[in-house]
VEXDREN-2710 file (C-alpha; in Angstrom, 1 decimal):
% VEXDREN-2710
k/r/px/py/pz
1/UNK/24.7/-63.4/18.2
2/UNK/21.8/-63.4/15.5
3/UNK/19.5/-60.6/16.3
4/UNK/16.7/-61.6/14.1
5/UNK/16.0/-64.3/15.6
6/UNK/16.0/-63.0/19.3
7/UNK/12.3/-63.6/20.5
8/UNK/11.7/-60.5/22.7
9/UNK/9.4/-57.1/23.5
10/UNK/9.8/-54.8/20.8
11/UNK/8.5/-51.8/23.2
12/UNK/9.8/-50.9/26.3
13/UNK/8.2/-52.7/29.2
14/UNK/8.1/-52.1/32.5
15/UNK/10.6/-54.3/35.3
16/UNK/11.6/-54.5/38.7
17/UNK/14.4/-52.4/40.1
18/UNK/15.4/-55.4/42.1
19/UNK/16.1/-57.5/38.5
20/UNK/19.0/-54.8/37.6
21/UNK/20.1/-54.0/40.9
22/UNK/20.4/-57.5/42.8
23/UNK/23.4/-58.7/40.1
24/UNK/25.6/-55.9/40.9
25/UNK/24.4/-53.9/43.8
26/UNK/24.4/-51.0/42.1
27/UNK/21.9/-49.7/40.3
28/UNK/23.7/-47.2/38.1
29/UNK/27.0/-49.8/37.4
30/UNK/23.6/-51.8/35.7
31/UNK/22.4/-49.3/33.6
32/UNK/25.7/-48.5/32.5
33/UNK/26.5/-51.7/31.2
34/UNK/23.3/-52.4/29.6
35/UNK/24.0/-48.7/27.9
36/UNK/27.2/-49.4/26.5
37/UNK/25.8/-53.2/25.5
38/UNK/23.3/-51.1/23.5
39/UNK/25.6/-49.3/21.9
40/UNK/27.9/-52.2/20.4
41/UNK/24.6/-54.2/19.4
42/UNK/23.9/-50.6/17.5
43/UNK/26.9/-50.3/15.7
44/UNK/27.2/-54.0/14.8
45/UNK/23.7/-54.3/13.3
46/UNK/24.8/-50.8/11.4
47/UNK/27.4/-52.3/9.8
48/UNK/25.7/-55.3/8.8
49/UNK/22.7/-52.9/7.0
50/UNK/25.2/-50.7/5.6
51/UNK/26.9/-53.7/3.8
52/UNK/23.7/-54.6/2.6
53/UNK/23.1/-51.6/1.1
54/UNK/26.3/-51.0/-0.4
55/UNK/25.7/-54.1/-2.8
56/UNK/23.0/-51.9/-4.4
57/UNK/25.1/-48.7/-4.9
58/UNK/26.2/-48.3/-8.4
59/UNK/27.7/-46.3/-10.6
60/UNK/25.4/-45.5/-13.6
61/UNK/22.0/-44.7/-13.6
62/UNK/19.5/-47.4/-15.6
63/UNK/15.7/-48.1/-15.6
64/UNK/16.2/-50.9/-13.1
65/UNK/17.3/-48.4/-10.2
66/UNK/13.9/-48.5/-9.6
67/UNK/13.4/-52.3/-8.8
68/UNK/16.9/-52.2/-6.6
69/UNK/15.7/-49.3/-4.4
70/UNK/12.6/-51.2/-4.0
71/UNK/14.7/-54.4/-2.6
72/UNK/16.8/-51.6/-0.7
73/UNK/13.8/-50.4/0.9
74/UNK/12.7/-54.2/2.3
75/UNK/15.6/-54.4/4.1
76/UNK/15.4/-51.3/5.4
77/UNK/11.8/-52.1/6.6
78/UNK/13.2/-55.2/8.2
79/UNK/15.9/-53.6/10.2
80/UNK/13.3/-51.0/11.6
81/UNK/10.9/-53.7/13.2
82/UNK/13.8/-55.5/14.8
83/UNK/13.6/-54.5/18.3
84/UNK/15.8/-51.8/18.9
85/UNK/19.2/-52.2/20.8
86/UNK/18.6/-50.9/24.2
87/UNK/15.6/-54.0/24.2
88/UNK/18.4/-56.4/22.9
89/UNK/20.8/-55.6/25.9
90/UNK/18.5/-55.7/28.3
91/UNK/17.3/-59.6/26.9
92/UNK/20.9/-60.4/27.5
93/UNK/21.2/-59.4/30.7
94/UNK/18.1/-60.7/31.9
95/UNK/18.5/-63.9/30.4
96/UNK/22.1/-64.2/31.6
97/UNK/23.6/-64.2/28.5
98/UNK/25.7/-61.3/29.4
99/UNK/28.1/-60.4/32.6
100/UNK/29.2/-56.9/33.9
101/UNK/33.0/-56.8/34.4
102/UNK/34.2/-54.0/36.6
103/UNK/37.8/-53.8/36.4
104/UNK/38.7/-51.4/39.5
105/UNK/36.5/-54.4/41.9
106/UNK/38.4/-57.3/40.0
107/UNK/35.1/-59.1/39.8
108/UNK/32.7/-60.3/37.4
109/UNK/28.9/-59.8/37.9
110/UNK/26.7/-62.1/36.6
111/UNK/23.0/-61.8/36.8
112/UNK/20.5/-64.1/38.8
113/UNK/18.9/-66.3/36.2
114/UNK/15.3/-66.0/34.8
115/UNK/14.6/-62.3/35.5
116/UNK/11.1/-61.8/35.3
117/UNK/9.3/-59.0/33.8
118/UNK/6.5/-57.2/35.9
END
């Protein structure tokens, strides 16, 4: 999934209990999933700035270290307005783009479709 182009809040906002809770029963299993949904989004979108930055790494030092750190530091910028992972899972989720799978019920949970945001 492209993550720059996700239209969504980038501060936390307030929902409903009942727009986690109602896809799986369980409020917990919910946060759970969107927590660990968080944390892959997180490590992909590290790996993606870290390879980024390695093409400016180099060896010797030169006068236009200067004008590389300054293209280093756009994309920097750019990756810290992006909304942060937690807000990217929980998009998914309320826009059924992602399912909870919970292998000890042998079920998959899918969310009810257009959660709305209080």
């Amino acid at each position: 999934m492209d993550y720059k182009k996700v239209k969504t809040d980038f501060e936390a906002v307030t929902h409903r209990v009942e727009d986690f809770s109602s896809a799986s029963g369980n409020i917990y299993e919910t946060v759970v999933a969107l927590s660990k949904r968080a944390d892959q989004i997180a490590s992909e979108l590290k790996e993606e700035l870290d390879s980024k930055i390695e093409e400016f790494t180099s060896q010797t030092d030169n006068l236009e270290e200067v004008f590389e750190n300054r293209e280093q530091i756009e994309i920097a910028r750019f990756y810290e307005r992006m909304p942060k992972p937690h807000i990217l899972s929980k998009h998914e989720f309320l826009n059924g783009a992602m399912y909870i799978r919970n292998p000890h019920k042998n079920q998959d949970i899918l969310p009810e479709s257009g959660g709305e945001e209080a």
